[in-house]
C-alpha positions as CSV (number, residue, x, y, z in Angstrom):
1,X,112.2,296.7,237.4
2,X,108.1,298.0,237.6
3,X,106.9,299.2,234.4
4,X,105.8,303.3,235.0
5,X,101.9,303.9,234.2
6,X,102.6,306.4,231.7
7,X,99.0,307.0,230.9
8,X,98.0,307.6,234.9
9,X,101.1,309.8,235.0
10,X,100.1,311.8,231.9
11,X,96.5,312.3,233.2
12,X,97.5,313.6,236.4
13,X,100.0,316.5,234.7
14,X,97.3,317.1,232.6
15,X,95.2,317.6,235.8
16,X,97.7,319.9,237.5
17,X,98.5,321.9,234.7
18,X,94.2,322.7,233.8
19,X,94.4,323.4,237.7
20,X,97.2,325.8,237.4
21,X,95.7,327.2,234.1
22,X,92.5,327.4,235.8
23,X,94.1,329.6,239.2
24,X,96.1,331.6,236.7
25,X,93.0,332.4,235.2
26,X,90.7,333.7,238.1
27,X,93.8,335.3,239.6
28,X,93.7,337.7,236.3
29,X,89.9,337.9,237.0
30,X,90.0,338.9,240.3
31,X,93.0,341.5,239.4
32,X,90.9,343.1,236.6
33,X,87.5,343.4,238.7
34,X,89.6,345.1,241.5
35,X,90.9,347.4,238.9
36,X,87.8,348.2,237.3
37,X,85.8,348.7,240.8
38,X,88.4,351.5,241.9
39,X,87.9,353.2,238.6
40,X,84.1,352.7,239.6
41,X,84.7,354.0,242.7
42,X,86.6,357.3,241.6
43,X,83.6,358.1,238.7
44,X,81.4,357.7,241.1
45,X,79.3,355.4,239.1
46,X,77.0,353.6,242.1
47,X,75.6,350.9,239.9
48,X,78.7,350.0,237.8
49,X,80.8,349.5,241.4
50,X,77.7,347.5,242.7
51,X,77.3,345.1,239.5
52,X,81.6,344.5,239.8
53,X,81.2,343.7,243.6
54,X,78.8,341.1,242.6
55,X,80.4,339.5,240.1
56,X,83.9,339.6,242.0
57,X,81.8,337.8,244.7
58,X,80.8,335.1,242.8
59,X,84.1,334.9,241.6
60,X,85.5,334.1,245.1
């Protein structure tokens, strides 16, 4: 029987999980910009909704 890389193996969970880190990350992002652009919205503040919008492009 084949000997398993273990180091190859270990890299690539270590790979997936940064990548699943990195997703979980943005999603929480993306959550809290929407959040904060609706409170934007309902105060009215023009500039504050604008900046948000732009940084929630970016993010995308």
């Amino acid at each position: 029987m084949e000997k398993m890389d273990v180091s190859g193996y270990a890299a690539m969970l270590g790979l997936f999980a940064e990548m699943i880190l990195d997703d979980a990350v943005k999603k929480h992002k993306r959550q809290t910009l929407y959040r904060e652009i609706d409170e934007a919205l309902a105060h009215g503040d023009e500039a504050k909704f604008l900046d948000l919008t732009r940084e929630l492009k970016l993010l995308n």
